[in-house]
C-alpha positions in Angstrom: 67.3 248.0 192.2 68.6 250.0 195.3 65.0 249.6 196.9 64.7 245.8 196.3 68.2 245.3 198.2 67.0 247.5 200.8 63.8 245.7 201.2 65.8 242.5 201.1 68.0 243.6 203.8 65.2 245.1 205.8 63.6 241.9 205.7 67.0 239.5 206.8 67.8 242.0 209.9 63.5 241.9 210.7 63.8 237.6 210.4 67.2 237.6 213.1 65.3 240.1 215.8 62.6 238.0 215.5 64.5 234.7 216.3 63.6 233.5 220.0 64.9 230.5 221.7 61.7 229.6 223.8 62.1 225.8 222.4 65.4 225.5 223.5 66.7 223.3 226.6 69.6 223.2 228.6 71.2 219.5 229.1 70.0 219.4 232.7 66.3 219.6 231.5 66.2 216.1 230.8 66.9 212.8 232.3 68.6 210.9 230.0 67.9 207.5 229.2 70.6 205.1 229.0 69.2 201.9 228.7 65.6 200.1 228.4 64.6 196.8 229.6 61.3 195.4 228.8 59.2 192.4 230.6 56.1 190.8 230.8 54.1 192.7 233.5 52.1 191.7 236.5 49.9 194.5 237.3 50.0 195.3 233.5 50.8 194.6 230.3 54.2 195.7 229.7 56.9 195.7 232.3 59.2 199.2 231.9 62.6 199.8 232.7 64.3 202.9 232.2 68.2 203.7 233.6 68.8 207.6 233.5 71.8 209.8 235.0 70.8 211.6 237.6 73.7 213.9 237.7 74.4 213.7 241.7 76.4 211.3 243.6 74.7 209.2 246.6 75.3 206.1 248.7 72.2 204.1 247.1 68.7 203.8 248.1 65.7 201.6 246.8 62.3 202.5 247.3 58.8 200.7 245.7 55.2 202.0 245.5 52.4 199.4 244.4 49.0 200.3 243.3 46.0 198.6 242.0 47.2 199.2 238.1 50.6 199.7 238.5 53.9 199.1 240.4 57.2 201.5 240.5 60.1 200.5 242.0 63.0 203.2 241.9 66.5 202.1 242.1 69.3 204.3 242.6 73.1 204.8 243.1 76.1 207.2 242.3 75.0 209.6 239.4 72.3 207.2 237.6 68.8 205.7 238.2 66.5 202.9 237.5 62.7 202.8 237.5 60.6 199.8 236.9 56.8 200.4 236.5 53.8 198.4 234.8 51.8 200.0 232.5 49.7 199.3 229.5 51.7 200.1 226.9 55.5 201.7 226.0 54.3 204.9 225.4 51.5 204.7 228.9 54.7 203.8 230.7 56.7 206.7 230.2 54.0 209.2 230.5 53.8 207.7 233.9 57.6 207.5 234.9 57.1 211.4 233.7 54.9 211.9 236.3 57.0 211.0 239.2 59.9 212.9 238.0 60.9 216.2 238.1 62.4 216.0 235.0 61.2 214.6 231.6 63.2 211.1 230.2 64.7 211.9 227.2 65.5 208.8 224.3 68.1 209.7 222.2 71.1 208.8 224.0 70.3 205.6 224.8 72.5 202.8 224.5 70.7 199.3 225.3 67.6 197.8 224.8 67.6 194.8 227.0 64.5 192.4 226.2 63.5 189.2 228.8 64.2 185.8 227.5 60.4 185.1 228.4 59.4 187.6 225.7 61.8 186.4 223.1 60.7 183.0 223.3 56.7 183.6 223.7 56.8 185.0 219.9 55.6 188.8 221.2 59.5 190.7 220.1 57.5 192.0 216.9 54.7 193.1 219.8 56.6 194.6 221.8 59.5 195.7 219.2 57.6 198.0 217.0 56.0 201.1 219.4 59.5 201.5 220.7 61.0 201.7 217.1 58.8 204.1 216.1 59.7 206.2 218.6 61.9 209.3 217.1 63.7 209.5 220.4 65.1 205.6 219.6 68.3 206.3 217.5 68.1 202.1 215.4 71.8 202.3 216.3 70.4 201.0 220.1 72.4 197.7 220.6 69.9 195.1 221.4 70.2 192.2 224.0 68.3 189.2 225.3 68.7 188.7 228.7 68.2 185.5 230.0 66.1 186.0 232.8 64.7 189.3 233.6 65.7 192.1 231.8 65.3 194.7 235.2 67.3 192.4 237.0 69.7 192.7 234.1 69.6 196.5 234.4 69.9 196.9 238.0 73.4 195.1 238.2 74.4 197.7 235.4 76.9 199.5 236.8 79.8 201.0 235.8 82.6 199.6 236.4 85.6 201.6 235.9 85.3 205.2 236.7 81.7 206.3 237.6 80.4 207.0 233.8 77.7 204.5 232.8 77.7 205.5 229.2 81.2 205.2 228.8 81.4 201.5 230.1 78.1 200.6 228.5 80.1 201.5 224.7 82.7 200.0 225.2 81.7 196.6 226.7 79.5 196.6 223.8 82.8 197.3 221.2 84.5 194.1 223.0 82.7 191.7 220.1 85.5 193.7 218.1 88.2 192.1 220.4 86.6 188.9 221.0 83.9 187.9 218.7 81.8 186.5 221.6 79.2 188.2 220.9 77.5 190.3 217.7 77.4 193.6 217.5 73.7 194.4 216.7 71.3 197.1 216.9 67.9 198.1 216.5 67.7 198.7 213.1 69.4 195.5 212.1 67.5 193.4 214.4 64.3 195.0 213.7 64.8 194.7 209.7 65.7 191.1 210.2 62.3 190.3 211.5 60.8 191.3 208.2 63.7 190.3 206.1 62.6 187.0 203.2 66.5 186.7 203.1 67.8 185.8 206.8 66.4 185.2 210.0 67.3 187.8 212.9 69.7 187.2 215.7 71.0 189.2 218.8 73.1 189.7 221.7 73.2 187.5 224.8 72.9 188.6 228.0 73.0 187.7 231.4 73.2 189.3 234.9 75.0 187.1 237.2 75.5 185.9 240.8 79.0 184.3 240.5 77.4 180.6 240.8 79.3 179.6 237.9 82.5 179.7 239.5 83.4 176.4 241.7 86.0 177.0 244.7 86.2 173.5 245.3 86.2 170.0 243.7 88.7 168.1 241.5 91.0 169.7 239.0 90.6 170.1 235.9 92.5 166.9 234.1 93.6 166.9 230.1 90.3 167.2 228.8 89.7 170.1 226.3 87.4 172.8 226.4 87.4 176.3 224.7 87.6 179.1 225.8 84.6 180.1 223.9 82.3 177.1 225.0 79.5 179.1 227.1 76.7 181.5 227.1 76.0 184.6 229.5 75.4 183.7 232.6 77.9 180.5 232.6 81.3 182.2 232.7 83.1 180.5 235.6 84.4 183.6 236.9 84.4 185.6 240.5 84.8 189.7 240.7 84.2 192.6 238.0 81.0 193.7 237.0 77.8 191.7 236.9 76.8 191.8 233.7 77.9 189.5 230.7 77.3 189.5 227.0 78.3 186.5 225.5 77.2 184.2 222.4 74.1 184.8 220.5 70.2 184.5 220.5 68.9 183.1 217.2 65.6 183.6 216.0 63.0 182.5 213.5 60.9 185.0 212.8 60.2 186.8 215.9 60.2 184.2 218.2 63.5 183.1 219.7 64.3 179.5 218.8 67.8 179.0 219.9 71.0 179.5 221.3 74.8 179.7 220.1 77.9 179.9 222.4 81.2 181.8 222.3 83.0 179.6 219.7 79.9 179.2 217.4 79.1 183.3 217.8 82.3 183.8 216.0 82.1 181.4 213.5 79.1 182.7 212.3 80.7 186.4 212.4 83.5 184.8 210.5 80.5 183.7 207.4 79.0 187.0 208.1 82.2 189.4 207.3 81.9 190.3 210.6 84.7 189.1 212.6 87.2 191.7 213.5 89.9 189.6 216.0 89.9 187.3 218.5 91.9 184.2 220.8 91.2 180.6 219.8 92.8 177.9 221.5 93.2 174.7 219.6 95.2 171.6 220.5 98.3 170.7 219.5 98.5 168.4 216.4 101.0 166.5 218.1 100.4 166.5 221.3 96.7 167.0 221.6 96.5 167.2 225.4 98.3 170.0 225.2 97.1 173.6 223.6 98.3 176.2 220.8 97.0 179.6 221.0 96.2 181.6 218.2 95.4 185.5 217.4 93.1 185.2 214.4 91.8 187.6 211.7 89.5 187.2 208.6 92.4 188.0 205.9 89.2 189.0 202.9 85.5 188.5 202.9 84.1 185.2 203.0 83.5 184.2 199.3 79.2 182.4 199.4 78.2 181.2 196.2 75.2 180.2 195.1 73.6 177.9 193.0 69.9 175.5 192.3 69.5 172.4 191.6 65.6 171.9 191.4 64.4 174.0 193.8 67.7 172.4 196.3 70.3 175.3 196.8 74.1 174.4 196.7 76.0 176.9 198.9 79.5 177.1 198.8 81.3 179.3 201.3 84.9 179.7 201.5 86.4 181.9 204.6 90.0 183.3 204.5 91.9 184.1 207.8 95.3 184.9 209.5 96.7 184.6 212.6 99.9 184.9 215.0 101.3 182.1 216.9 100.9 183.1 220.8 102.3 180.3 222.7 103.4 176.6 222.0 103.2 174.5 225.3 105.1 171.6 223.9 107.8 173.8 222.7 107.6 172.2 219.2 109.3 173.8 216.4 105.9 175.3 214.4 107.8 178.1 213.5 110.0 176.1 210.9 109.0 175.5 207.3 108.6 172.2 207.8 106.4 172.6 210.2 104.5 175.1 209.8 101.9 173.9 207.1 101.1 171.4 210.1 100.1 174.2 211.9 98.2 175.7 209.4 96.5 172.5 208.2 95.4 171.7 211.9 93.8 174.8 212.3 91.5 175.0 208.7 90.7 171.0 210.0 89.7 173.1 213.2 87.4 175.6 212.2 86.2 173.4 209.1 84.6 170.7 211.5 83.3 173.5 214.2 82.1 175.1 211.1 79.8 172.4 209.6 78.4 171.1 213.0 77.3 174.8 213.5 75.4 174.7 209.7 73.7 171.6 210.8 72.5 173.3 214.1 71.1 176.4 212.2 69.5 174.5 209.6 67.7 172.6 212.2 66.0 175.1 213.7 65.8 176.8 210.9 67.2 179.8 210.8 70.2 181.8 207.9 71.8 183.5 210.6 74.4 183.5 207.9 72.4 185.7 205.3 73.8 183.3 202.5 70.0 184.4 201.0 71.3 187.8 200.5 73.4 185.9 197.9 70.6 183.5 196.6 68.0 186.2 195.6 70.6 187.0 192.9 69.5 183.9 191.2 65.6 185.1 190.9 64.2 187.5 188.2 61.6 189.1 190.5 61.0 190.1 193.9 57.7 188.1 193.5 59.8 184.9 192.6 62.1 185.0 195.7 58.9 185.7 198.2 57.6 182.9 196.6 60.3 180.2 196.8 60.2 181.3 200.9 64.2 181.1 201.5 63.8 181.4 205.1 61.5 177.4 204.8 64.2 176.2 201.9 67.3 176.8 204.0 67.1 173.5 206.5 67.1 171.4 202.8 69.8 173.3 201.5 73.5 171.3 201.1 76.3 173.7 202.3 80.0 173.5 201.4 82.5 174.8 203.3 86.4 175.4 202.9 88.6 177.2 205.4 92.3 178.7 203.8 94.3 180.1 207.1 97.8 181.4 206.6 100.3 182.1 210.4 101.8 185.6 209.4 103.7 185.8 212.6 105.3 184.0 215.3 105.7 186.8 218.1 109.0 187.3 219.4 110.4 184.4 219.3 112.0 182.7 216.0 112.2 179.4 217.3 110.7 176.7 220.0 113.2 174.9 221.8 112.1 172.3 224.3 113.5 172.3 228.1 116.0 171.0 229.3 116.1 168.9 232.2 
């Protein structure tokens, strides 16, 4: 007994002296990827983008090499990078970034992958998706983004915009759809399962670099007509200063080609059939006075309640979506915040959402595409998995009828009790 716990320990302090770190590496070894942008290439197949920290701060400099096979622009400014190069394949492209670089790109901090609009519409995502996927590097929490336009272009304006870390901004722009519900929050391994999925179609961020176009200096002013605040896509925000990036509204896909487009307002309405909406500011106008507006801070009270039922081989859908809110402002200075009127209030807005609600069906049935995974819920009805794959959901949905019903209760009224008009 003594010699076998002798041997035993011999043997534990022989396995710790013979412990080595020679496959261990200091954080400066690498250069770490922080987001990925993908093209169609010229001189080759794929188009690469890859924005590292570099660790060093510099005024900014742009330099560009072309071969016969390949081209490498390098662009960089205070404490990050970007390199674009053609090459024949993912995998071909960093090997060759590699080669330029003193240190080797490392994947798995990266925060973006920003795909072209080109790509998303030519039916080549499920090309172009899967090598980078497999990569073990590529954590599927990777938020992905269709930019519309090109997706280096997209990259190069990505700068940080307060404080000098690119990461940092990078997380928490992307946490805004929490705030706003402009945009979805989705990543690799949703989007990428979605492409494969018999129960919903995929969707994903939309993105835009911009130039500032959209905002006019000069013209008329804006009269009594209404429009939302949500009632764009990236790119269209009429807006001057900050950063020049923008993720806003939705790309919606069939498959793996990109088919369509929602905005601001129908991003969150879809979040709000989803279980997915968090919080966000909708403007509506006044009942009574319908030039003027009443803004609202909203919430989904429960889950959204989908049921699901055939008639034939017709599905009946019924989805009812509970919310909250708190009265922000009341231009007219109307009393809402009485009993009596209250329930006006209230009424208005599930009228509101109801309608914005069941013009937004009819658009994704048309092209279509579940972005509201109601087939999660209608594979239920089927024995086998062999029955559901047969029935082809993803064909079915544009036939199926949809009903909808919107309950919203006004919690609070802010700090004031009561709305008084002026007096004059």
């Amino acid at each position: 007994m003594y010699r076998t716990a002798l041997f035993i320990l011999a043997c534990c302090i022989f396995l710790i002296m013979l412990t080595a770190c020679h496959d261990a590496h200091e954080t400066d070894d690498f250069a770490h990827v922080l987001a990925v942008g993908i093209d169609k290439g010229i001189s080759n197949k794929w188009r690469i983008t890859v924005q590292f920290a570099t660790l060093k701060e510099s005024g900014g400099s742009k330099s560009q090499v072309t071969g016969g096979y390949e081209t490498v622009e390098m662009q960089e400014q205070d404490g990050y990078a970007a390199i674009t190069i053609d090459a024949p394949s993912f995998y071909g492209g960093v090997s060759m970034i590699n080669s330029i670089l003193p240190r080797k790109l490392n994947f798995m901090h990266t925060k973006l992958l920003v795909l072209s609009e080109d790509i998303a519409k030519s039916g080549l995502v499920g090309e172009y998706l899967a090598p980078i996927a497999r990569y073990r590097e590529i954590r599927r929490n990777v938020r992905v983004l269709i930019s519309k336009g090109q997706a280096y272009e997209f990259i190069k304006e990505n700068k940080p915009f307060f404080g000098k870390t690119l990461s940092k901004s990078m997380e928490q722009i992307v946490q805004e759809c929490s705030n706003t519900g402009f945009f979805p929050n989705i990543t690799l391994g949703d989007f990428y399962n979605d492409i494969k999925s018999t129960y919903n179609q995929p969707i994903a961020i939309l993105a835009s670099a911009v130039d500032g176009s959209s905002f006019k200096e000069k013209g008329s002013f804006w009269g009594d007509a209404f429009k939302s605040e949500g009632d764009y896509v990236a790119g269209q925000l009429p807006r001057t200063g900050g950063n020049k990036i923008e993720l806003f509204g939705t790309a919606v896909f069939n498959g793996d080609i990109m088919v369509g487009e929602l905005n601001g307002d129908e991003t969150r309405l879809m979040l709000m059939a989803r279980g997915q909406f968090k919080r966000g500011f909708f403007t509506m106008p006044d009942p009574m006075i319908p030039e003027l507006i009443v803004p609202i801070d909203v919430r989904l009270s429960r889950k959204p309640l989908v049921k699901v039922r055939f008639e034939g081989n017709k599905p009946i859908i019924s989805l009812k979506i509970r919310l909250e809110g708190d009265l922000l402002a009341v231009q007219s200075s109307i009393n809402y915040e009485s009993k009596e009127l209250k329930p006006v209030l209230e009424k208005a807005f599930e009228q509101y959402i109801k309608d914005e609600l069941n013009k937004l069906i009819e658009k994704c049935k048309g092209l279509k595409a579940d972005v509201f995974r109601f087939g999660g819920t209608a594979a239920r009805q089927f024995d086998t998995i062999e029955d559901w794959e047969q029935y082809n959901w993803n064909e079915q949905f544009e036939n199926a009828e949809i009903n909808t019903e919107v309950d919203f209760d006004l919690r609070r009224t802010g700090t004031m009790l009561k709305s008084s008009p002026i007096k004059k």
